[in-house]
C-alpha positions in Angstrom: -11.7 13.8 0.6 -14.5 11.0 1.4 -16.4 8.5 -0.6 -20.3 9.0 -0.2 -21.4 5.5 -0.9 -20.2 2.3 -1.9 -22.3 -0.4 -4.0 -20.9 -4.0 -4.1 -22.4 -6.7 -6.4 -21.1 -10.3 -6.1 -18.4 -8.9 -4.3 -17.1 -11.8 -2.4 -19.4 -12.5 0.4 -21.8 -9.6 -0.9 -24.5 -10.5 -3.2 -26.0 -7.0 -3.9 -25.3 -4.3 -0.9 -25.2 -0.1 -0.8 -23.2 1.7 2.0 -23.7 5.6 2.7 -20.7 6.2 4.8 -20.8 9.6 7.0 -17.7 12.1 6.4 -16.3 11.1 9.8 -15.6 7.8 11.8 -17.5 4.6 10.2 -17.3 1.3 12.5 -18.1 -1.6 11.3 -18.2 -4.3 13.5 -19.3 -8.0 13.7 -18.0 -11.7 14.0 -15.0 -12.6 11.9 -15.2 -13.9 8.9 -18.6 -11.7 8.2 -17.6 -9.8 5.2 -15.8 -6.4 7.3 -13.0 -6.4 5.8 -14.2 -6.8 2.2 -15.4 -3.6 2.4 -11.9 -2.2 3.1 -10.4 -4.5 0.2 -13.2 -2.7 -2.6 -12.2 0.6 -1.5 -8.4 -0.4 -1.5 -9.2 -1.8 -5.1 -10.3 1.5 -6.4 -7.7 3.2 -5.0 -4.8 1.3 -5.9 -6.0 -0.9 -8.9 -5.1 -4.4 -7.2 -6.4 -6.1 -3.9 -4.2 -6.0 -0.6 -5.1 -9.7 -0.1 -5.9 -11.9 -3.0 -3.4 -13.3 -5.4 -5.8 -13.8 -8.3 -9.0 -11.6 -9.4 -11.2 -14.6 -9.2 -11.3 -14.9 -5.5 -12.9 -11.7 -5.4 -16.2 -13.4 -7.6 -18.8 -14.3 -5.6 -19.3 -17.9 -5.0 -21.3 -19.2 -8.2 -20.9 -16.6 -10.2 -19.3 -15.4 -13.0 -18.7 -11.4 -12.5 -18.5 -8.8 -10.1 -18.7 -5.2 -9.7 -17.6 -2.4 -7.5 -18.8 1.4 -7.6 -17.7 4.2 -5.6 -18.8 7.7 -5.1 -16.3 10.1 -3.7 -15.7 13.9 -3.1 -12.6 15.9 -2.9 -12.4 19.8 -2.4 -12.4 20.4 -6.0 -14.3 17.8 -7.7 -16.3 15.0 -7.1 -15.9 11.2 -8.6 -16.9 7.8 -9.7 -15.0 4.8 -10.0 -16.4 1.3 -11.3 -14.6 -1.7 -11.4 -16.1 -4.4 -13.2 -14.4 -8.1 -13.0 -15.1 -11.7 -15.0 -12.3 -12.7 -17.3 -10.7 -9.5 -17.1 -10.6 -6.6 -14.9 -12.5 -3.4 -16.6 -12.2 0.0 -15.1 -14.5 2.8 -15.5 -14.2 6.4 -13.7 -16.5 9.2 -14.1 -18.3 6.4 -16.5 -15.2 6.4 -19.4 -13.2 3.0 -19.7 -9.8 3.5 -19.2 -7.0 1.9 -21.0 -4.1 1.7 -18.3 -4.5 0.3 -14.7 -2.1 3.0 -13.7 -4.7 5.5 -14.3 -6.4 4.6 -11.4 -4.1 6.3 -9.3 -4.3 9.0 -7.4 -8.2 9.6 -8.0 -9.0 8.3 -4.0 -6.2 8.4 -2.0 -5.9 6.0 1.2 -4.1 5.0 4.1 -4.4 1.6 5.2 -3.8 0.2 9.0 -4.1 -3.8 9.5 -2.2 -6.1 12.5 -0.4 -7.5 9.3 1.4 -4.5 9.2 3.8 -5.8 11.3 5.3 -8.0 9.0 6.6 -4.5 6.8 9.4 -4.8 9.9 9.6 -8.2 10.8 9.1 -9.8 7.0 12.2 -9.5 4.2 12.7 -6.4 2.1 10.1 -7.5 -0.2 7.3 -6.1 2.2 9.3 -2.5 3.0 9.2 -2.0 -1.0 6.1 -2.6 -1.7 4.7 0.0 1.4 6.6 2.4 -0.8 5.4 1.4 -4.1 2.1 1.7 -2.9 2.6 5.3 -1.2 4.6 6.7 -3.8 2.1 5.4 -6.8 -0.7 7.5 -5.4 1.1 10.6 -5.5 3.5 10.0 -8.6 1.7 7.6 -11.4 4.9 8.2 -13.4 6.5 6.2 -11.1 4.8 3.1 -11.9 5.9 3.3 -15.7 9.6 3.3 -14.5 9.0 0.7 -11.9 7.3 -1.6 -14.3 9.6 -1.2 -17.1 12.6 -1.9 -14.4 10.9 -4.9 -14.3 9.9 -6.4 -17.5 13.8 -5.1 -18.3 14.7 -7.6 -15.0 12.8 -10.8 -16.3 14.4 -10.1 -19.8 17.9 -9.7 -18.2 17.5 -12.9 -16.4 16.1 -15.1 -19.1 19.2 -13.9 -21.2 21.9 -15.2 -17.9 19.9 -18.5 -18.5 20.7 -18.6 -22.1 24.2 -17.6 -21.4 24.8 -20.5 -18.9 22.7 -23.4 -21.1 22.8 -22.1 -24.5 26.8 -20.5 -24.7 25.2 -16.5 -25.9 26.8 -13.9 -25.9 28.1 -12.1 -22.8 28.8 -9.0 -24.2 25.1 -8.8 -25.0 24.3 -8.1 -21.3 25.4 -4.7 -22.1 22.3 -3.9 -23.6 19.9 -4.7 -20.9 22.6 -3.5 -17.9 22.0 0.0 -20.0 18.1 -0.5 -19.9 17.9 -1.4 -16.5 20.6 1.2 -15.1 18.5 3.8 -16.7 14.9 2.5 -15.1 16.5 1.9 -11.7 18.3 5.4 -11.2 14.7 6.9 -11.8 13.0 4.6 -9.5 15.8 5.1 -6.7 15.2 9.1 -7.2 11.3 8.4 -6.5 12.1 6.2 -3.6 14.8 8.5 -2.0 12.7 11.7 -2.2 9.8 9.8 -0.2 12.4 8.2 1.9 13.6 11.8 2.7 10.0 13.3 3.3 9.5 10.3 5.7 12.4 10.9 7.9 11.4 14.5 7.9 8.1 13.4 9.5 8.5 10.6 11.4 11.1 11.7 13.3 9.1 14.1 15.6 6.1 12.1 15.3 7.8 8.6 17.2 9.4 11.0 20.0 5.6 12.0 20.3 4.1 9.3 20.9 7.2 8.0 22.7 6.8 10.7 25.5 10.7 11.3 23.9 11.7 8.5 24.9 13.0 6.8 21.7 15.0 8.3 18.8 13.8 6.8 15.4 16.0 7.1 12.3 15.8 5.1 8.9 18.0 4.5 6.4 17.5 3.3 3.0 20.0 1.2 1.1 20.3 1.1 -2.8 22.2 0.0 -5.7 21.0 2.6 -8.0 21.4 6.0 -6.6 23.9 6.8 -9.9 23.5 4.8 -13.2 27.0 4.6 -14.3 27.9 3.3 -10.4 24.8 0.9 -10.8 26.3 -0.6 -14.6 29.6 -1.3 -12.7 28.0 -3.0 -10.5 25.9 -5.3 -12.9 29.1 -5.5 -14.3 31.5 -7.0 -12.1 28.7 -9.4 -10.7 28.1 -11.0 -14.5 30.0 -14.1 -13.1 27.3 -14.3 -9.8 25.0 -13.2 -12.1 24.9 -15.9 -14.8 25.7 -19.2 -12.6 22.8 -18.0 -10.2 20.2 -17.1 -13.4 19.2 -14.2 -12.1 20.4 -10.1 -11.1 22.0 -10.2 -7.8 22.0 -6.3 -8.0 19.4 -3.6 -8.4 16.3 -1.4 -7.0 14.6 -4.8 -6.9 16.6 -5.7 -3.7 16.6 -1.7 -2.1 15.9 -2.1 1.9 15.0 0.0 5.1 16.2 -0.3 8.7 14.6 0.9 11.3 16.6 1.7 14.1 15.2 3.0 18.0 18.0 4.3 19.9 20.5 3.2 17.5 19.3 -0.4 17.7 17.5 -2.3 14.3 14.3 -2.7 15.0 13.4 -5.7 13.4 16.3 -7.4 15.4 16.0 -6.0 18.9 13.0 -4.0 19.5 10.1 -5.6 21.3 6.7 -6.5 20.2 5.1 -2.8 21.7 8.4 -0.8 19.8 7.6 -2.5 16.1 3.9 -1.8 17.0 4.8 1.7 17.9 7.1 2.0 14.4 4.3 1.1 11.8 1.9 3.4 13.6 4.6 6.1 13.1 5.8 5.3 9.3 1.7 5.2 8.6 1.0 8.6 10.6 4.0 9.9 8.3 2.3 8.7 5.6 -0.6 10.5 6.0 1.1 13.5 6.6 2.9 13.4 3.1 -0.5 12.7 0.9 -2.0 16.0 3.3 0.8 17.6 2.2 1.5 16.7 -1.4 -2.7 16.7 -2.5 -4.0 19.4 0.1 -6.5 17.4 1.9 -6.5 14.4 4.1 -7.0 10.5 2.6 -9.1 8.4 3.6 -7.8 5.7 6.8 -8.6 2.0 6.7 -8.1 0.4 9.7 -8.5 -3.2 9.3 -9.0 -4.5 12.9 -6.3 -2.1 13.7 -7.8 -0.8 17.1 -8.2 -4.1 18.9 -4.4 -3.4 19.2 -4.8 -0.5 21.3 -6.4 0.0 24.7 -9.3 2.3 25.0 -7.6 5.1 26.0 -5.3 4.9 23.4 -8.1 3.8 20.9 -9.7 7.5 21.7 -6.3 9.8 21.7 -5.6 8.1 18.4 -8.8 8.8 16.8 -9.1 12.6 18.8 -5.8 13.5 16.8 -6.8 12.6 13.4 -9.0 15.5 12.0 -10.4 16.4 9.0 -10.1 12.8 7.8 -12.7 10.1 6.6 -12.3 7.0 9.0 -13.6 3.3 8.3 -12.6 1.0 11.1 -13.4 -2.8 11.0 -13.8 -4.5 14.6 -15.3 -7.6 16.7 -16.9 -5.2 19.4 -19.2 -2.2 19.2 -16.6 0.0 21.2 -19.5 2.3 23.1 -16.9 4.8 24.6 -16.5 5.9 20.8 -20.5 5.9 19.7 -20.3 9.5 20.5 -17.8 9.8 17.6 -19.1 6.9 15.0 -21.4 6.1 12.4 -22.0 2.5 13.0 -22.6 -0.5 10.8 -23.6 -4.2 12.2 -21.8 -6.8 9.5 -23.4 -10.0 9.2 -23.1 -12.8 6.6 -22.5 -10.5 3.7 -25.6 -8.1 4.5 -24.5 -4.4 6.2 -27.1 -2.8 8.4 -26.8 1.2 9.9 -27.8 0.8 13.5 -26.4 4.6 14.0 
């Protein structure tokens, strides 16, 4: 899998621009604040429907104007694609030139891997970041999975607004049986989602830390859950009604699943050092990239956001040397000359992309 060329218009700092990316490693490089990582957050976009980075569609309009546009090119073994994303007042998407009704058919068309410093934060951050890595793994491989999770959801914000009424407007309690059944029955299909791709990481990542750890350390993860069986998960909604409705919202649910990381029986997040929560994201994403190989056949596609100034050059090379078959777009401050050899390279300035190799 790799996308053949890229054309942004009004993209945020990108007036009109066309990239031909090569099949292997593409650098881009350049000052900060130049327009590098935009590039990563249009193909991200495609991929996954939303951006990694802005919290409403508008920021991604150019500056004085009133749309924008995206279009990809992309080839997997079997087929090749388009995907266009148009944005002004609403978001219109377009692949192989047909409008599509659903966001959520988006999915799964380009599939990526994404590498950024902020990464970190999946560890040190609350659960909130944990769950959405695995949202955003498992939606590319099971689109199904988004219906459940967004009906979860919507079932949620109902459930909640109903505890409101119960404490301010004396309703019903017994009516909380109706949405416990709803979301019981969404959240034990979400939780069977999230456990298989809990259990394919720890059959990965496992090998892959003691690795890159010289054997050193002994990662394990476990994942915690209120929803592994729908009639244990009602109980629960059950007995916390009390919590529940003097609080206004669901104290129990998929919504607050977790995953600890432990190295050498120690979490993580709470006693690892700097270099050990480095060394876990690079892990759980290598893992990653192993499941999509092994779930679509073929590689996706890595974005690394500024990812390799965290590694020294040796390190920076033995990465890259064991990542085959893979399209690579790497964002960076320096040129990095012990990998021209390796690199098709792109000089970012002020919105404007130029191929210098």
């Amino acid at each position: 899998m790799y996308i053949k060329k890229i054309e942004l218009n009004n993209f945020r700092n990108y007036k009109e621009q066309q990239i031909e990316l090569g099949k292997g490693i593409n650098l881009f490089f350049g000052e900060n604040a130049q327009g590098k990582t935009n590039i990563l957050e249009a193909i991200f976009l495609c991929a996954i429907g939303k951006s990694f980075r802005a919290k409403k569609e508008k920021e991604l309009i150019k500056l004085e104007e009133k749309n924008a546009k995206i279009n990809i090119e992309y080839e997997k073994e079997d087929r090749s694609g388009n995907i266009k994303i148009e944005i002004n007042d609403k978001k219109n998407i377009y692949i192989n030139g047909i409008k599509q009704s659903k966001l959520s058919d988006i999915l799964g068309k380009i599939n990526i891997v994404m590498f950024s410093p902020d990464d970190i934060e999946i560890l040190k951050s609350g659960p909130a970041k944990r769950r959405r890595f695995l949202n955003i793994m498992i939606s590319q491989l099971r689109p199904q999975y988004v219906y459940y999770l967004n009906m979860y959801l919507k079932t949620l914000e109902q459930r909640n607004n109903y505890l409101r009424q119960i404490e301010n407007e004396n309703k019903s309690i017994e009516l909380l049986d109706i949405w416990d059944e709803k979301l019981a029955e969404y959240g034990e299909e979400v939780f069977k989602y999230r456990n298989e791709f809990i259990q394919k990481i720890k059959e990965k990542i496992y090998n892959i830390h003691a690795n890159i750890t010289e054997e050193k350390e002994e990662l394990k993860i476990k994942y915690i859950s209120d929803c592994e069986k729908k009639e244990k998960y009602k109980e629960e909604l059950k007995s916390s009604r009390k919590s529940d409705i003097e609080r206004g919202y669901t104290t129990k649910g998929i919504h607050r699943d977790d995953i600890y990381f432990f190295i050498n029986k120690k979490q993580v997040n709470i006693y690892g050092s700097q270099g050990q929560n480095r060394t876990v994201i690079l892990s759980l994403k290598l893992s990653e990239l192993e499941i999509i190989k092994e779930e679509i056949g073929e590689y996706p596609i890595l974005l690394l956001d500024d990812f390799m100034s965290e590694l020294d050059s040796k390190r920076r090379e033995n990465f890259l040397k064991h990542i085959n078959n893979t399209q690579i777009l790497i964002t960076c401050t320096e040129q990095f000359t012990n990998l021209e050899k390796m690199c098709k390279t792109f000089y970012v300035e002020n919105g404007n992309v130029k191929n210098i190799k």
